[in-house]
C-alpha positions as a Python dict, from the first residue, in 0.01 Angstrom:
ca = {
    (1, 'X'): (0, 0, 0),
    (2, 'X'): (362, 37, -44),
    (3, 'X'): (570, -158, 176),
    (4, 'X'): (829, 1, 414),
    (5, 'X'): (1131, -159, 483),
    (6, 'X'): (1123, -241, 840),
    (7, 'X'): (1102, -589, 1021),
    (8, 'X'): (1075, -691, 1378),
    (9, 'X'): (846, -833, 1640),
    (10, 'X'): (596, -705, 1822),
    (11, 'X'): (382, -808, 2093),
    (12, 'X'): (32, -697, 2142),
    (13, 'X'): (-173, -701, 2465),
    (14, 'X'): (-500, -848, 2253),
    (15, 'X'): (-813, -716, 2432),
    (16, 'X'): (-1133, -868, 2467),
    (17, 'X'): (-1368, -866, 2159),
    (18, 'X'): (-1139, -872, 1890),
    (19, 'X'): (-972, -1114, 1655),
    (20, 'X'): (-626, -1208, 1601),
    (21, 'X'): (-666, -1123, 1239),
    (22, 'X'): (-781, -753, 1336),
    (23, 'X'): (-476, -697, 1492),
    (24, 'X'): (-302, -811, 1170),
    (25, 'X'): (-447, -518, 1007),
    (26, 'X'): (-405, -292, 1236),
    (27, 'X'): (-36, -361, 1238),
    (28, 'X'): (-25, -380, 844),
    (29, 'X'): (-177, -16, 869),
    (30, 'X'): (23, 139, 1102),
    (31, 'X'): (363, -12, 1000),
    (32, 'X'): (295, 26, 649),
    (33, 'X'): (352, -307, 514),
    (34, 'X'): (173, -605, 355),
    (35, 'X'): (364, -835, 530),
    (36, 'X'): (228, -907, 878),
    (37, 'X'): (156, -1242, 1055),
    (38, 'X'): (163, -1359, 1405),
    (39, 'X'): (260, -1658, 1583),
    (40, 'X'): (-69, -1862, 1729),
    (41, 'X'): (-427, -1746, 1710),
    (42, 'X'): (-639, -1619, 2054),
    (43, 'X'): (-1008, -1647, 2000),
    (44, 'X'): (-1214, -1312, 2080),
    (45, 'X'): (-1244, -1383, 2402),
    (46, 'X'): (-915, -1458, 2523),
    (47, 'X'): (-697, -1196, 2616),
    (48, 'X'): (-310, -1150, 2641),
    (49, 'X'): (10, -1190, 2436),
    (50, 'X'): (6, -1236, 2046),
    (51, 'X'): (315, -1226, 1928),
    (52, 'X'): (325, -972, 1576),
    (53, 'X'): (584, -1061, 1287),
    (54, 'X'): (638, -785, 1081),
    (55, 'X'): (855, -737, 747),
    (56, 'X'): (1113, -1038, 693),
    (57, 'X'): (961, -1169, 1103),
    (58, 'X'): (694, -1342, 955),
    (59, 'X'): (990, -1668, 808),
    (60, 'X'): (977, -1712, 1144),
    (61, 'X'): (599, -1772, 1182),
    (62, 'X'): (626, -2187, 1184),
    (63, 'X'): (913, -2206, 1429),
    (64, 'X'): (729, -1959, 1678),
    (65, 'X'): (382, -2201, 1727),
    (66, 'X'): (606, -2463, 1847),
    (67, 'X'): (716, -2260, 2110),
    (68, 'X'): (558, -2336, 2458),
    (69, 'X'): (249, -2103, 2567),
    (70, 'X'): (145, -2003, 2922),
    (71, 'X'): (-200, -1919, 3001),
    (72, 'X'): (-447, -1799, 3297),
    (73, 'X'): (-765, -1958, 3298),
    (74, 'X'): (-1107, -1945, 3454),
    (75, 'X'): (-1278, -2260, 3504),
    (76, 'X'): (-1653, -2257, 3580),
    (77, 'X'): (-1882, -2538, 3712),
    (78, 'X'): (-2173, -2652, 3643),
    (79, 'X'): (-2262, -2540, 3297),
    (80, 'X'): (-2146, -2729, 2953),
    (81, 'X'): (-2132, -2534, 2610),
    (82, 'X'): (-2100, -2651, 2275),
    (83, 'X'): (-1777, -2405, 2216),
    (84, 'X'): (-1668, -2500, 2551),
    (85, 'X'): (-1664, -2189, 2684),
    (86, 'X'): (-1929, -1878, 2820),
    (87, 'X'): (-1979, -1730, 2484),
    (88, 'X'): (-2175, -2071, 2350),
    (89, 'X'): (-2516, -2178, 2405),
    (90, 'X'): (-2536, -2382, 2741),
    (91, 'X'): (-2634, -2768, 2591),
    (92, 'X'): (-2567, -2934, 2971),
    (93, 'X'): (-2619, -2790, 3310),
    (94, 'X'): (-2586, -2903, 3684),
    (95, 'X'): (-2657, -2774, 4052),
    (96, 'X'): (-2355, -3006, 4171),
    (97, 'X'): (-1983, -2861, 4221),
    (98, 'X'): (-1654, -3008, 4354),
    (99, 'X'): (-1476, -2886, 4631),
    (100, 'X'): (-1108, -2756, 4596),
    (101, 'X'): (-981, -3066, 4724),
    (102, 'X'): (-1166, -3292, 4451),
    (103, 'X'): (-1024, -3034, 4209),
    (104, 'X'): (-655, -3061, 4333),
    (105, 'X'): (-685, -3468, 4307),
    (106, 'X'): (-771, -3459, 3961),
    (107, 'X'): (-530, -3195, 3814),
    (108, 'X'): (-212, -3490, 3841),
    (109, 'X'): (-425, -3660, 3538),
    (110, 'X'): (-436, -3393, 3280),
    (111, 'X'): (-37, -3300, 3366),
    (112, 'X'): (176, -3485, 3110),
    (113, 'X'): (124, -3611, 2776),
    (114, 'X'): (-257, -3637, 2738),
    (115, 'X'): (-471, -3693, 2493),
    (116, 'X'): (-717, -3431, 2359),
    (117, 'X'): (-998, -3408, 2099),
    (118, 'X'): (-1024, -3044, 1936),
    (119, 'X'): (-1395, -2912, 1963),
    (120, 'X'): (-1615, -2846, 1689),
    (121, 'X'): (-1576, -2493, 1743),
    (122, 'X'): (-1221, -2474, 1635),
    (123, 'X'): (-1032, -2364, 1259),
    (124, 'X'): (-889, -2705, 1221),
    (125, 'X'): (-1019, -2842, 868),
    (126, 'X'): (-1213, -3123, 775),
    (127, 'X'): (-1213, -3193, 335),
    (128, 'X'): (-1163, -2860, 324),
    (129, 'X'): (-1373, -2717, 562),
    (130, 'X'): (-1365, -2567, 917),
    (131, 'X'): (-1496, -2720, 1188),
    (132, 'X'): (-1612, -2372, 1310),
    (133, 'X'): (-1788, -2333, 999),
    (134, 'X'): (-1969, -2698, 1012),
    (135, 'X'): (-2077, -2647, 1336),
    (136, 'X'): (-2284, -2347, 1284),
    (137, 'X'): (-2472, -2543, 1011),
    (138, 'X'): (-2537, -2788, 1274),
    (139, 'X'): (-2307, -3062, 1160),
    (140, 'X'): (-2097, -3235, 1435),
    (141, 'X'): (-1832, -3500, 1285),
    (142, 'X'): (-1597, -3746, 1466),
    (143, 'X'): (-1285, -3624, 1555),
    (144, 'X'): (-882, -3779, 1672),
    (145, 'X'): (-766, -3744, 1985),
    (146, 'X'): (-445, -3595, 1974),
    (147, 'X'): (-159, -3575, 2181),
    (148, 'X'): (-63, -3237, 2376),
    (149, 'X'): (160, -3192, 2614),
    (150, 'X'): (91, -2963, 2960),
    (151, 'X'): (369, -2917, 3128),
    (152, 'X'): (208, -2721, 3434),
    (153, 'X'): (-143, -2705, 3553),
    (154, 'X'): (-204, -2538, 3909),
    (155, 'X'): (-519, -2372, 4094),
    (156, 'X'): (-448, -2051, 4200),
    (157, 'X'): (-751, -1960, 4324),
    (158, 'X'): (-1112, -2133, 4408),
    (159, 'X'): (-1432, -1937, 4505),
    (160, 'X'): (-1801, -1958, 4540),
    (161, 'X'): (-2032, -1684, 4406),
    (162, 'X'): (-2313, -1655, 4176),
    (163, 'X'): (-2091, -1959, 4024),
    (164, 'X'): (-1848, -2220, 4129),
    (165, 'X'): (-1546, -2081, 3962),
    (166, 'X'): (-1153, -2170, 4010),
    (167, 'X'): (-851, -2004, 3817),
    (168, 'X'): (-585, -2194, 3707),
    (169, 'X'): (-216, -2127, 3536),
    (170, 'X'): (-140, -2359, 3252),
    (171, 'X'): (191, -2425, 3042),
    (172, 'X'): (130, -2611, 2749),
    (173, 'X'): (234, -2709, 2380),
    (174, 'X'): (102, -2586, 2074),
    (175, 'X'): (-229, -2694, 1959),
    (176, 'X'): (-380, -2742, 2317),
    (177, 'X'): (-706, -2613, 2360),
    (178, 'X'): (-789, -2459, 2706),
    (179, 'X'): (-1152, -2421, 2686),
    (180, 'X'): (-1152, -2824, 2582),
    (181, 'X'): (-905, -2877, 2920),
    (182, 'X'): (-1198, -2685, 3115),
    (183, 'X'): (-1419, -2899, 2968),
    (184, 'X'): (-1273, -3264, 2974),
    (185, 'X'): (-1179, -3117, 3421),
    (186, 'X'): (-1564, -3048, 3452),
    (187, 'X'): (-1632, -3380, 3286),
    (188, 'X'): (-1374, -3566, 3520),
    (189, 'X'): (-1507, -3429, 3892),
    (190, 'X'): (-1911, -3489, 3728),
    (191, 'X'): (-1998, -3169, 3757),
    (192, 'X'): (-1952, -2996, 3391),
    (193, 'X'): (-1717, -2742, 3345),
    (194, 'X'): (-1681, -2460, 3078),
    (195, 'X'): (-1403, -2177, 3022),
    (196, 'X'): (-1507, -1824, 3164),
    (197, 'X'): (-1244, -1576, 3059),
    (198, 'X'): (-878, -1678, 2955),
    (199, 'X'): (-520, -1461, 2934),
    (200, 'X'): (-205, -1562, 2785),
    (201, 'X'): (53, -1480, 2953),
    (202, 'X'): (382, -1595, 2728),
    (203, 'X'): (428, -1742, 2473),
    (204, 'X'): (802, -1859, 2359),
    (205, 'X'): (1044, -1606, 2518),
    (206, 'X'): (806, -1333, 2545),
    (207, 'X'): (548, -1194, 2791),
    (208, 'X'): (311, -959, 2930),
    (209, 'X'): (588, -720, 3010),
    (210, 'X'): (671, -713, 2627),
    (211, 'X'): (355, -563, 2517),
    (212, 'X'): (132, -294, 2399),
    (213, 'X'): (-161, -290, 2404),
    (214, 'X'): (-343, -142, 2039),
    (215, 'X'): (-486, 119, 2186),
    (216, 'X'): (-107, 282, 2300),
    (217, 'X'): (10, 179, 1951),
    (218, 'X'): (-269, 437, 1791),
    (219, 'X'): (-137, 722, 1971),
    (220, 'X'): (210, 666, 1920),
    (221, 'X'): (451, 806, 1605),
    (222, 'X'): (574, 589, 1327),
    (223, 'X'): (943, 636, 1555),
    (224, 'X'): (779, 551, 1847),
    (225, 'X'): (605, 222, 1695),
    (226, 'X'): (949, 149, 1500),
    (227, 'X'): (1130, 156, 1850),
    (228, 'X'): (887, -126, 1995),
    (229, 'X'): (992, -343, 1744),
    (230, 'X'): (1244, -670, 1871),
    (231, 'X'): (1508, -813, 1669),
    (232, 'X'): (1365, -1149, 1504),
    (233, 'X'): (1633, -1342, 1660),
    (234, 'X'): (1534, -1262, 2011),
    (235, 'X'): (1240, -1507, 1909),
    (236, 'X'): (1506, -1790, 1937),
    (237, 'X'): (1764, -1663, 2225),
    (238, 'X'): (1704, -2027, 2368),
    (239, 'X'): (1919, -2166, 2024),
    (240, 'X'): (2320, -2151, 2034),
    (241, 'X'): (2481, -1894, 1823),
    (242, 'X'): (2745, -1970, 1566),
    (243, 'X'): (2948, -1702, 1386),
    (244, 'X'): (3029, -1780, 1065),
    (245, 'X'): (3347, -1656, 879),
    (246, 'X'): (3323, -1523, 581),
    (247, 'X'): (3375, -1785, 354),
    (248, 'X'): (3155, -2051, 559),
    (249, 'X'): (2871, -1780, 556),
    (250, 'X'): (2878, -1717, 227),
    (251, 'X'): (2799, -2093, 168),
    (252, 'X'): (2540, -2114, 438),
    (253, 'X'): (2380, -1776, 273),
    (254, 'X'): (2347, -2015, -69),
    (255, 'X'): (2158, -2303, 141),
    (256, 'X'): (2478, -2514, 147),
    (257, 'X'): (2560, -2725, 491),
    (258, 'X'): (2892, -2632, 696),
    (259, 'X'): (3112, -2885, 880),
    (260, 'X'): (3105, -2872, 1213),
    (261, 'X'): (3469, -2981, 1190),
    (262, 'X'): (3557, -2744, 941),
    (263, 'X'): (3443, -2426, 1233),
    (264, 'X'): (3526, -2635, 1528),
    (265, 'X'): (3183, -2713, 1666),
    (266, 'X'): (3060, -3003, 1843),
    (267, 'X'): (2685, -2977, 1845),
    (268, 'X'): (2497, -3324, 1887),
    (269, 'X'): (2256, -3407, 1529),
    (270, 'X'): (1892, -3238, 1577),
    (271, 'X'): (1985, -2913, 1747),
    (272, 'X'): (1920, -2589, 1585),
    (273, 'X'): (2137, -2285, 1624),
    (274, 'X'): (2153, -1927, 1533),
    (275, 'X'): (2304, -1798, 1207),
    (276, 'X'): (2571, -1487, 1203),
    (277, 'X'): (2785, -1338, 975),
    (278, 'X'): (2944, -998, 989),
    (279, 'X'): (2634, -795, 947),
    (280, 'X'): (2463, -1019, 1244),
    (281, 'X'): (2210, -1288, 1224),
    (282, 'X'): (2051, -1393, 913),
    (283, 'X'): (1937, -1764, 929),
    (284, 'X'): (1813, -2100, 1114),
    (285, 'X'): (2008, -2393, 1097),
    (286, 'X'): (1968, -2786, 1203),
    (287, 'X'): (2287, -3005, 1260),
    (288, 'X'): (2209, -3355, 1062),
    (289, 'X'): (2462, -3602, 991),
    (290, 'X'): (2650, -3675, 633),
    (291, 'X'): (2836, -3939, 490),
    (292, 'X'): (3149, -3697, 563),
    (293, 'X'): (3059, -3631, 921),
    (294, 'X'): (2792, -3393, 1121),
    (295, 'X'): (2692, -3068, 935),
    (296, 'X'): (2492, -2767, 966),
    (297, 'X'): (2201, -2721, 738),
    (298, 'X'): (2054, -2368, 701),
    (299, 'X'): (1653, -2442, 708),
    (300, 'X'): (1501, -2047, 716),
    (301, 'X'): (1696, -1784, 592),
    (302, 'X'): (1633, -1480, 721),
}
């Protein structure tokens, strides 16, 4: 393949049934490039936004999972899975289920700061291996709890049918499982729980409205695809901007850290900002204090 010269992100409406790896090389085909990656992984099932880094986009690839994700799930009673959710074999069942209200007074206790332990069925790696891959040869090993945040957990809708079912809207950090939430709520109200069908509905600054789905993407011309394509520093419109004369850029474009007294900033130490020069933005820096006072420290060039 020879690479074209074109960067920018994309975001894909994932369907049902496919992985997020697929949709890498779908994009790698139709844009014409090698260099494709995308910012946080939906299983098959899941539906939703997956955000596409193409060309020079994909430097930003480890500063776009820490960005907060939004998600609609279904919650269903009564049944336990060992993947945690509808497409695993059922290992627990029950006839009991809770009633909305007994599902509204536990939802304060998973809000916050919690502690979760990733499921079997997950890519994280164990000596090597992943977990996915153990537990298909039957193996089931200890794992940490570790700490996620969710910053908002509602019930948007509760219903009885052939199942007990309610849907919920989550906002949570990176590495939170949903499927595990559904399962460790089930586990809570006594009544087993297991994820039936999830969506993600943003993740970082972008969102449903964003995206396209890869069957649109087929039919469209290489111009048309091009156009879709956002500027990688629309990924971090949340960061300040600093402009950068020419001299000062030219240092920051060789890794070197500016002064914020030197350009008349006053940022406080941790906060990253935007990069420009005179052709527009080109990298990611931290502020950090020095023995000569606060500074700037490029960290991804772009």
């Amino acid at each position: 393949m020879q690479d074209r010269n074109i960067s920018g992100i994309l975001i894909i409406d994932k369907p049902q049934g496919v992985t997020s790896h697929d949709m890498v090389g779908l994009c790698r085909k139709l844009y014409g490039t090698r260099k494709v990656g995308h910012a946080g992984t939906l299983d098959p099932m899941a539906t939703g936004v997956l955000v596409m880094l193409i060309g020079r986009a994909a430097k930003a690839s480890d500063f776009l999972l820490e960005k907060v994700k939004t998600y609609e799930a279904t919650l269903r009673f009564g049944i336990a899975t060992d993947t945690q959710d509808v497409t695993g074999e059922v290992i627990a069942s029950t006839d009991t289920a809770p009633t909305p209200e007994e599902l509204e007074a536990v939802l304060p206790s998973f809000r916050g700061e919690i502690l979760q332990v990733p499921p079997m069925y997950s890519a994280l790696k164990r000596n090597g291996q992943k977990l996915y891959d153990l537990a298909r040869q039957g193996i089931e090993i200890d794992r940490e709890a570790r700490p996620v945040t969710i910053y908002g957990l509602n019930c948007t809708d509760f219903r009885k049918d052939d199942f007990t079912e309610a849907d919920l809207t989550v906002t949570c950090s990176k590495g939170t499982y949903i499927r595990t939430l559904c399962n460790d709520i089930g586990e809570r109200l006594g009544c087993l729980g297991t994820m039936a069908a999830l969506r993600r509905t943003k993740s970082g600054m972008f969102t449903l409205e964003n995206a396209v789905t890869p069957d649109a993407l087929r039919e469209m011309s290489e111009a048309e695809r091009d156009a879709l394509l956002l500027p990688i520093e629309d990924a971090f419109a949340d960061l300040p901007a600093v402009k950068l004369p020419p001299f000062f850029a030219k240092l920051a474009h060789s890794g070197l850290e500016i002064y914020q007294k030197k350009i008349g900033t006053h940022l406080t130490d941790g906060t990253m900002v935007r990069f420009y020069d005179e052709n527009g933005f080109f990298a990611l820096g931290e502020v950090r204090p020095y023995e000569d006072g606060s500074a700037i420290k490029p960290i991804k060039q772009f």
